[in-house]
C-alpha positions as CSV (number, residue, x, y, z in Angstrom):
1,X,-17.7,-13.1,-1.8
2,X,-15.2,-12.0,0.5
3,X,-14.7,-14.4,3.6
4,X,-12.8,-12.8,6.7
5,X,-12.1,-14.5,9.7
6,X,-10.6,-13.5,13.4
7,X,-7.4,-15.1,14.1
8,X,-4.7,-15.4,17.0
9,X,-2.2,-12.4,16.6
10,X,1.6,-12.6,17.5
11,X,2.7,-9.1,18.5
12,X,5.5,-7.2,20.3
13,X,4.9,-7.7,24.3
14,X,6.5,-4.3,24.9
15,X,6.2,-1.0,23.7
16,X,5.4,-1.1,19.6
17,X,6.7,2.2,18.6
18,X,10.4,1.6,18.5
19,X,9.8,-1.6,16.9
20,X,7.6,-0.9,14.3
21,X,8.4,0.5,10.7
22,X,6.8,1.4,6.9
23,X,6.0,-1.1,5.0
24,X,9.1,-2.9,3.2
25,X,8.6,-1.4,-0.1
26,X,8.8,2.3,1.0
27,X,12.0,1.9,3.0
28,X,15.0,3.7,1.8
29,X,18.8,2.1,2.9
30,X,19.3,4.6,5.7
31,X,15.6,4.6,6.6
32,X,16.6,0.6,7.4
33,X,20.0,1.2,9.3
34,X,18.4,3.8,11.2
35,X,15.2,1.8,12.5
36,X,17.5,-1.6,12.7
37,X,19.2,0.2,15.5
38,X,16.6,-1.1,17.6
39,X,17.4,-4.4,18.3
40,X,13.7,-5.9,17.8
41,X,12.7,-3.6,15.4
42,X,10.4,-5.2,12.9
43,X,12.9,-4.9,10.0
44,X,14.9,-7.5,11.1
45,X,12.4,-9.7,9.7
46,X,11.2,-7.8,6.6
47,X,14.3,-6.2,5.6
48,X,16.9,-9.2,6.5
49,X,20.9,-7.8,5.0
50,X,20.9,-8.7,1.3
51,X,19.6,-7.9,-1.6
52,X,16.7,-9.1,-3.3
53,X,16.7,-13.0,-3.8
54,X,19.8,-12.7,-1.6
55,X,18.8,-12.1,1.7
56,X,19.7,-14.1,4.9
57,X,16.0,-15.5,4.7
58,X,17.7,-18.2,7.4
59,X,19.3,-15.4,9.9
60,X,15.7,-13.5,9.6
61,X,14.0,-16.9,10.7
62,X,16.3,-17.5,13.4
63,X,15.7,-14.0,14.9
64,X,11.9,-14.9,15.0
65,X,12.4,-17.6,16.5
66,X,14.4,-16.6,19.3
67,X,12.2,-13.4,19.6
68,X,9.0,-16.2,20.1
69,X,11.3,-18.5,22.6
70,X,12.5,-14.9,24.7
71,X,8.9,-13.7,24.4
72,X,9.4,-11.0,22.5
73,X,6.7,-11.3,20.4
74,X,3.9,-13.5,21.8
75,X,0.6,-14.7,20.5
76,X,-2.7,-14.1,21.7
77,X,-4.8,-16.4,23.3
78,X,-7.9,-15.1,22.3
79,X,-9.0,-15.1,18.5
80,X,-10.4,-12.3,17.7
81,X,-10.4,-9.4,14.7
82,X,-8.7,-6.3,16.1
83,X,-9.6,-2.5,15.5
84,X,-6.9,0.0,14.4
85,X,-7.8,3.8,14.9
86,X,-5.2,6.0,13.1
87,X,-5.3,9.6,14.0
88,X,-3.2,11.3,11.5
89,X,-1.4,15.1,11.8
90,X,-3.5,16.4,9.6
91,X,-6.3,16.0,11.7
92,X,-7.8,13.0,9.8
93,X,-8.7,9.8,11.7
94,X,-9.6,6.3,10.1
95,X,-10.9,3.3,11.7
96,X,-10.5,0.3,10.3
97,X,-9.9,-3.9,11.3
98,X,-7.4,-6.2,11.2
99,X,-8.5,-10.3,10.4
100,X,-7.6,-13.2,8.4
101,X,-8.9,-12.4,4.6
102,X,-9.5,-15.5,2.5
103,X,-6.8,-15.7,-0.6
104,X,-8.9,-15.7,-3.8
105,X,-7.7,-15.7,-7.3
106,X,-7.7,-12.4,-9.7
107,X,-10.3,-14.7,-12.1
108,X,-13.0,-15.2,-9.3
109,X,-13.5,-11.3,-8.8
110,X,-13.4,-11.4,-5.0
111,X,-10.5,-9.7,-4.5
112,X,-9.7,-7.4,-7.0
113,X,-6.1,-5.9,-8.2
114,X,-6.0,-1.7,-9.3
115,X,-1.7,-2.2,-10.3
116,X,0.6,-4.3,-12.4
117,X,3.0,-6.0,-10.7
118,X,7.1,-7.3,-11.6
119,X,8.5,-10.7,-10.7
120,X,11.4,-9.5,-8.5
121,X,9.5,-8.0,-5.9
122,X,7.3,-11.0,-5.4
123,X,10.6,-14.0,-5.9
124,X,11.8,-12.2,-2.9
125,X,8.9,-11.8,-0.4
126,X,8.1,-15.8,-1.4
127,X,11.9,-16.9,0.0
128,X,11.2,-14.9,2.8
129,X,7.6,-16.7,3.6
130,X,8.9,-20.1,3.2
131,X,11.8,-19.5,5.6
132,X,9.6,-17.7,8.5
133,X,6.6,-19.0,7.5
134,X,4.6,-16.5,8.7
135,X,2.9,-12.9,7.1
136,X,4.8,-10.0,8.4
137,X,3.0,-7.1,7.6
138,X,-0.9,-7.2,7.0
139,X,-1.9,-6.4,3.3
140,X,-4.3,-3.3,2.8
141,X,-7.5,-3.9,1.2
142,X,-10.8,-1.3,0.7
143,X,-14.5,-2.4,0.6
144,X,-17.0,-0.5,-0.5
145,X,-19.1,1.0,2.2
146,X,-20.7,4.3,0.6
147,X,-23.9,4.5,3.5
148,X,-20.7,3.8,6.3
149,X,-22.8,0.9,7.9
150,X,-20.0,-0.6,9.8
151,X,-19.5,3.0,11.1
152,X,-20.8,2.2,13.9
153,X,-19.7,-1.0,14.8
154,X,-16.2,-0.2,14.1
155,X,-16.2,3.4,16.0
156,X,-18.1,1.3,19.0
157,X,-15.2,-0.9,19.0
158,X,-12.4,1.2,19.0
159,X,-13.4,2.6,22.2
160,X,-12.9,-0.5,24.1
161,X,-10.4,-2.6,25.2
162,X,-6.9,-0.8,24.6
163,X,-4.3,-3.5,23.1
164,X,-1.7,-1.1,22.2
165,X,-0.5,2.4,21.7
166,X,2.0,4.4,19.6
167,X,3.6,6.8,17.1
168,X,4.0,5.1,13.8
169,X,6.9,5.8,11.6
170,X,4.6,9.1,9.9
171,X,3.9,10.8,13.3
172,X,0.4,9.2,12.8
173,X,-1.4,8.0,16.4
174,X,-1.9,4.1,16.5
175,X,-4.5,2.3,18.7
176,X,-4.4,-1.0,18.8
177,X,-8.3,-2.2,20.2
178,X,-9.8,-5.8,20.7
179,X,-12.3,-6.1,18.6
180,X,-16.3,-6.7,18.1
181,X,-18.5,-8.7,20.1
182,X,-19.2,-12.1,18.6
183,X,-22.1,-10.8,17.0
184,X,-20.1,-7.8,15.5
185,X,-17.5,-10.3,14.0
186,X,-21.1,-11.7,12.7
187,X,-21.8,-8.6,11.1
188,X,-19.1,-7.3,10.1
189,X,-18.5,-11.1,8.5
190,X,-22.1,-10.8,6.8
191,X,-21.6,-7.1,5.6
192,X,-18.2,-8.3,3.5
193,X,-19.3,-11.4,2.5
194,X,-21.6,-9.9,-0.4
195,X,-18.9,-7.5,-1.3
196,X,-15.7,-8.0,-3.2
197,X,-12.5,-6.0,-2.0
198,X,-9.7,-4.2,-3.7
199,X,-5.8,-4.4,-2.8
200,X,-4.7,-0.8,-1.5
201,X,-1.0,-1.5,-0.6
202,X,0.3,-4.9,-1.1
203,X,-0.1,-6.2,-4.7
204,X,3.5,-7.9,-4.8
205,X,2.6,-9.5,-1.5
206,X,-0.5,-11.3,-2.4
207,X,0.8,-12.4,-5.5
208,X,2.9,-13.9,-3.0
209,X,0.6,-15.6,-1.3
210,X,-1.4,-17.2,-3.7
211,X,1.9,-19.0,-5.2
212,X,3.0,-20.0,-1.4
213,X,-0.6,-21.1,-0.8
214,X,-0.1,-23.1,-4.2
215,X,2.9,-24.7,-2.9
216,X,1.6,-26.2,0.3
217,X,-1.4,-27.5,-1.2
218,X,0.9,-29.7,-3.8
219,X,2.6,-30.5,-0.8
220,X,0.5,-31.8,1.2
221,X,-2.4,-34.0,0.1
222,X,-4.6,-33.6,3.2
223,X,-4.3,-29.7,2.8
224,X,-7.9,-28.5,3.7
225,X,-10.0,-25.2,2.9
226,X,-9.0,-24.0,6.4
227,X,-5.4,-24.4,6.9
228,X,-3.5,-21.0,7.5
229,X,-2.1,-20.7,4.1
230,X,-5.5,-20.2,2.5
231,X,-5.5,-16.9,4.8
232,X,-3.9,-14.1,4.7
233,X,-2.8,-11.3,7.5
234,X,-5.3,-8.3,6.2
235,X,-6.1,-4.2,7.1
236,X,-10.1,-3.8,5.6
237,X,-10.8,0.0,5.3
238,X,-13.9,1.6,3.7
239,X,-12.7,3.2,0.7
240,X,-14.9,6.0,1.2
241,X,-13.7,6.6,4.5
242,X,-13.0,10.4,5.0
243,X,-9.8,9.5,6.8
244,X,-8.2,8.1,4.1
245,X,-6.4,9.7,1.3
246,X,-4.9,8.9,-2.2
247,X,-2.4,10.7,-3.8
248,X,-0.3,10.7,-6.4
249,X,3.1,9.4,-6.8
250,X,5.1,10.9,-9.3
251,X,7.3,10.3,-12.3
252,X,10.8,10.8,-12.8
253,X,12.7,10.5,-15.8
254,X,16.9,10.3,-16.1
255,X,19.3,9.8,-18.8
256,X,18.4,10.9,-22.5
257,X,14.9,12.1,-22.9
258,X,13.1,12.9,-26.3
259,X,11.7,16.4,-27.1
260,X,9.1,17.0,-25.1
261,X,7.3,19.6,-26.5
262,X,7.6,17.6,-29.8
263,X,6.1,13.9,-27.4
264,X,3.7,16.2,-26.0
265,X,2.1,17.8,-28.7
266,X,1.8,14.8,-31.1
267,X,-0.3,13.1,-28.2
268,X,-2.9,16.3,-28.4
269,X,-1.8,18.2,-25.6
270,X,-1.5,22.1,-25.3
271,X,1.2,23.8,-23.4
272,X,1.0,26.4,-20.7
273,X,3.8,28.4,-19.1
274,X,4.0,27.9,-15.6
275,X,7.0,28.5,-14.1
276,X,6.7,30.7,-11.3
277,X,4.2,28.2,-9.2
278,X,5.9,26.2,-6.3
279,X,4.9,22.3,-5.2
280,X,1.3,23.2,-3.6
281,X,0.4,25.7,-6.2
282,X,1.5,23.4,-9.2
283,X,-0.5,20.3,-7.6
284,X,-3.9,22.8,-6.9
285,X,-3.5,24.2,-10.7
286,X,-3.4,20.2,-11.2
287,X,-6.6,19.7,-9.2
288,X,-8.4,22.8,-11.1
289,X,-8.0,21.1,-14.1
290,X,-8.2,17.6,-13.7
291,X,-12.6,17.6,-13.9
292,X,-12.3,18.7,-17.7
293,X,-9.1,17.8,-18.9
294,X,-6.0,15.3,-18.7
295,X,-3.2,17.3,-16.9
296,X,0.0,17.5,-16.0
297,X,3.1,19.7,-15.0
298,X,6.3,18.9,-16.8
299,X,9.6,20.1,-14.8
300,X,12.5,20.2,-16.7
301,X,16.3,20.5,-15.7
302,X,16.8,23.9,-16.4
303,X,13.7,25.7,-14.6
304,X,11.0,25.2,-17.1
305,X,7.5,24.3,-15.6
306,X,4.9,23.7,-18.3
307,X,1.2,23.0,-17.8
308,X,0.2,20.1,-20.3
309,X,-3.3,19.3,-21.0
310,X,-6.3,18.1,-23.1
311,X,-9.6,17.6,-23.2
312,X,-10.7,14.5,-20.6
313,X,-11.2,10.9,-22.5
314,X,-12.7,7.7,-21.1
315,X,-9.4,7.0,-19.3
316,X,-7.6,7.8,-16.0
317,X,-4.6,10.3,-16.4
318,X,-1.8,7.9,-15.5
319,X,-2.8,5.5,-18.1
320,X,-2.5,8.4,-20.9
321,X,0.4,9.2,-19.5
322,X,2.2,5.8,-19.6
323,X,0.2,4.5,-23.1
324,X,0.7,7.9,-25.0
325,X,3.6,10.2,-23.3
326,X,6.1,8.0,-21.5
327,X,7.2,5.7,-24.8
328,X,8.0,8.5,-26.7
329,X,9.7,10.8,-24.2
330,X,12.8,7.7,-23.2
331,X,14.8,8.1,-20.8
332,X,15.1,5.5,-17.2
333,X,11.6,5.7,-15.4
334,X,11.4,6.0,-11.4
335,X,8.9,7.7,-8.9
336,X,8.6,10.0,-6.2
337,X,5.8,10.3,-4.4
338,X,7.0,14.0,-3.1
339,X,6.3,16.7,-5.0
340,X,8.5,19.2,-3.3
341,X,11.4,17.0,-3.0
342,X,11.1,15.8,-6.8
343,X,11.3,19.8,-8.0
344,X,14.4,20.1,-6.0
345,X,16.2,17.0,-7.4
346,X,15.2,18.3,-10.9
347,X,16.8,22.0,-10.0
348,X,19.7,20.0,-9.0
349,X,19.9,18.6,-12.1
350,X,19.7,15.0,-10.4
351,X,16.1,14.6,-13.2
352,X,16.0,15.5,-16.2
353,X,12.2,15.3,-16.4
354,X,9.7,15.3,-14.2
355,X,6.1,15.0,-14.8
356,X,3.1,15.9,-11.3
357,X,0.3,14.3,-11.8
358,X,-3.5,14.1,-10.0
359,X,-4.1,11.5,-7.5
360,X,-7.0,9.4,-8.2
361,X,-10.4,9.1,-6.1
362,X,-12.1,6.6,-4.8
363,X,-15.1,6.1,-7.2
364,X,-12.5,6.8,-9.9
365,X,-10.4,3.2,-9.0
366,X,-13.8,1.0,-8.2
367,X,-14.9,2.1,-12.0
368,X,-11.5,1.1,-13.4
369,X,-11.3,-2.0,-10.6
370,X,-14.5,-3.3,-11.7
371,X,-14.4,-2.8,-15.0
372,X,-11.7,-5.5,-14.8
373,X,-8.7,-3.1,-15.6
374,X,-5.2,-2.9,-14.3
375,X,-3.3,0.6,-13.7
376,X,0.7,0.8,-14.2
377,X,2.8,-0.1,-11.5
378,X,2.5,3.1,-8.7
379,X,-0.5,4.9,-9.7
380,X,-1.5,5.1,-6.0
381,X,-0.1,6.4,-2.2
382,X,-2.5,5.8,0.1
383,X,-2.2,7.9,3.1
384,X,-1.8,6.7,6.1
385,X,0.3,3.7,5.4
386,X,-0.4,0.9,7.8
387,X,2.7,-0.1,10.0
388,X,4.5,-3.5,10.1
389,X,4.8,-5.0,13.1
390,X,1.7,-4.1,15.3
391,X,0.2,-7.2,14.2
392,X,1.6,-10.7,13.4
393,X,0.6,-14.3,12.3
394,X,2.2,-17.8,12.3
395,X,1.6,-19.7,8.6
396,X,1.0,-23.1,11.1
């Protein structure tokens, strides 16, 4: 099934950590003025001035090129998969490698979507591919490792050769290692290659990928099964990692709402008053509940905090919420994938609604995965993000 290859990286030839930054999609305006301070910080090239489908794709190449020509950034000699240890605040640490994944389509089942994606997103990440011609950031895919059998191969790795080290953008530890031994790119090769994988972060981006890889085959007629845009720039973790974490991201609602108790009911759902529980206490009551029942916790401007629930179906919470709730209830739909700061935009009265809901679990998105179903757009945060900008690759 899935095919992964080492590859020659390009990467930053001094210190990553002030040239770094979140992936694209999570960065905020002043997030991007702040890290573009740094004059080869990574967001220069993913985050060019512009808006979507009007970025200066062009200045963004000509910055990558010059940073190639000044060395800058400069490629590897050596091909070779490389091992990422992240050691988060928390005290979690997760191991996992970066190589070339082979681009499959959604109909073979090799690599496997869990969101929906919109056009936008993905007309805007292409212009940006053909100009550099290159993958930016690595995607982030999970494979299903339940025994942890490349435990040990990957944990033996990441205690060898030291590539890199920094702070990422989250405070979370970054080692950058060389990777496995020839044989342990064998294994780890072997081990994947009977498994399908499923896109984490990055769903927009692939998308992307498979309609640029599209283009260069029509383009050229001696394209071949190995050329670099059959490949893509890939982070593999084991989904049942203990280092990694999903959690929720939220929903907001603006503008003019329907009644909510009226929405709410209708759907089957009992109210509870709970209105004196803060951010931590609302999302445990969540986690109490969410076994036996569909739950969430509806803010309201105003104060209200109401405890909604029924009994558990066959489906995942955020698909009752946006197939039975969200219609209904109106209003201009956004997210927030902070719990704390969503209650205090709602006592502001910047919200009208909001609604907390359970993140899912692992074994909860391969059932829906496999089953060959799609979740609404931003069901899922995974935690940590991976970085842009450790890790590299040219498209020729």
């Amino acid at each position: 099934m899935s095919e992964v290859r080492p590859f020659h990286a390009l990467r930053f030839a001094r210190d990553p950590g002030p040239r770094i930054a979140p992936p694209y999609d999570v960065i905020g305006a002043s997030e991007r003025e702040a890290l573009a301070r740094e004059r080869e910080n990574i967001v220069h090239l993913t985050l060019p001035p512009g808006a979507e489908g009007e970025r200066d794709y062009a200045g963004a190449a000509q910055t990558c090129a010059r940073w190639k020509q000044e060395a800058v950034l400069r490629r590897d000699s050596e091909e070779q998969l490389y091992i990422l240890e992240e050691r988060v605040s928390d005290g979690r640490v997760r191991v996992g490698f970066l190589g070339l994944l082979r681009l499959a389509d959604y109909e073979e089942r090799i690599v496997l979507p869990h969101e929906r994606t919109m056009r936008g997103p993905k007309h805007d990440r292409l212009l940006l591919t053909r100009a550099l011609r290159a993958n930016l950031e690595p995607l982030f895919f999970l494979y299903e490792d339940r025994d942890a059998k490349l435990d040990p191969l990957l944990h033996g790795a990441a205690r060898g050769a030291l590539l890199s080290a920094c702070t990422g953008p989250d405070a979370t530890q970054l080692s950058l290692h060389a990777g496995p031994s020839a044989e342990g790119i064998a294994a780890l090769r072997a081990f994947l290659s009977e498994r399908p994988v499923i896109i984490a972060d990055g769903h927009h981006r692939y998308e992307t990928m498979l309609s640029y890889r599209d283009e260069c085959r029509a383009a050229a007629a001696s394209a071949g099964p190995d050329d670099p845009h059959e490949f893509v720039l890939a982070y593999l973790v084991n989904a049942f990692d203990p280092g990694s974490e999903i959690r929720a991201i939220h929903r907001v609602l603006t503008g003019s709402i329907g009644d909510v108790k009226e929405v709410v009911r209708t759907a089957g759902f009992q109210l509870e008053e709970c209105n004196e529980a803060g951010p931590e206490e609302l999302l445990e009551l969540l986690r109490g509940r969410c076994e036996a029942e569909h739950a969430f916790v509806l803010v309201r401007s105003g104060g209200s905090r109401q405890l909604a629930w029924r009994p558990r179906g066959a489906q995942l919470d955020v698909e009752v919420l946006h197939e039975e709730l969200l219609p209904g209830l109106g209003g201009e739909l956004s997210f927030d994938s902070k719990p704390a700061r969503l209650l205090e935009r709602v006592e502001q009265g910047e919200v009208e609604l909001g609604i907390l809901l359970s993140p899912l679990d692992p074994e909860s998105l391969f059932r829906v995965v496999q089953a060959g179903r799609t979740l609404p757009q931003k069901s899922t945060f995974f935690s940590p993000k991976i970085p842009s900008g450790l890790v590299l690759r040219d498209l020729y």
